[in-house]
C-alpha positions as CSV (number, residue, x, y, z in Angstrom):
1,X,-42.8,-196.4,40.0
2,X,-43.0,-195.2,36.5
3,X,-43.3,-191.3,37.7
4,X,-40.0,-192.2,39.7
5,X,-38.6,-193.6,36.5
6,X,-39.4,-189.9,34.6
7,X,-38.0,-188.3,37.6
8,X,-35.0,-189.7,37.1
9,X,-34.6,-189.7,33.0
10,X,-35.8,-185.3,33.5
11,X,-33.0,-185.0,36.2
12,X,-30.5,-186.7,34.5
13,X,-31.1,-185.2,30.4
14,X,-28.7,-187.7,28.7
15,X,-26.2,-188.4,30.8
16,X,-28.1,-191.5,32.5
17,X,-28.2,-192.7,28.5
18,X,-24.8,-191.8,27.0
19,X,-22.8,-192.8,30.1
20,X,-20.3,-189.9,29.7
21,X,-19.1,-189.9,33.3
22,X,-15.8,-192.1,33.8
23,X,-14.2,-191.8,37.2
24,X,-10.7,-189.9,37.2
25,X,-8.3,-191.9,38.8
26,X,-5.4,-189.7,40.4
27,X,-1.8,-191.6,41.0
28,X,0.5,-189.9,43.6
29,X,3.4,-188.9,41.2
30,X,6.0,-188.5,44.1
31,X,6.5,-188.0,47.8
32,X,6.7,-185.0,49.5
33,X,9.7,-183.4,50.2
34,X,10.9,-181.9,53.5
35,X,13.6,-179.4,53.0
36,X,15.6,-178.2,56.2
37,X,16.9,-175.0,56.3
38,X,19.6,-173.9,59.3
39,X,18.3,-171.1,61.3
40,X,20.2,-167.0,60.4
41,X,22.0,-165.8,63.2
42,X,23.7,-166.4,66.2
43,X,23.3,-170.8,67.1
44,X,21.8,-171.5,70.1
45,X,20.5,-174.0,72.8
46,X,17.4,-175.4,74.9
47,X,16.7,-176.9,78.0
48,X,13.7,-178.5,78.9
49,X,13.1,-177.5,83.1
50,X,11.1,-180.3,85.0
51,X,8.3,-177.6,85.4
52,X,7.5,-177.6,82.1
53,X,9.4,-174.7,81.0
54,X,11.8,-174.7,77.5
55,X,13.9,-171.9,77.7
56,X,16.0,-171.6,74.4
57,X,18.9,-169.1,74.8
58,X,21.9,-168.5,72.7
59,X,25.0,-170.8,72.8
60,X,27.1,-167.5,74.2
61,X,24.9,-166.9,77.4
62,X,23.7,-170.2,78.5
63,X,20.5,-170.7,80.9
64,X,19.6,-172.7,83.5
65,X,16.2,-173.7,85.2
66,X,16.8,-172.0,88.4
């Protein structure tokens, strides 16, 4: 027990005496923040098909599933 004792006390150097080590406790300062930007170009459309398909077109030559 005692060579398990040394062990320890060689591993450690002074730090298992001085108790230097504090844990850091980290607050959340805010929340995050989404930011939506509207797409360049032309605006456009989707459709979802009932075989799985989304087909996304624009709004000046519209699609259908066909």
């Amino acid at each position: 027990m005692s060579n398990l004792l040394m062990l320890l006390i060689a591993a450690g150097g002074t730090s298992l005496c001085a108790c230097s080590f504090q844990p850091q406790v980290h607050e959340p300062t805010g929340y995050p923040t989404i930011v939506v930007h509207p797409p360049k170009g032309e605006p456009g459309d989707f459709i979802l098909c009932k075989d799985g398909r989304v087909l996304v077109f624009p709004l000046s030559h519209p699609q259908t599933c066909s």
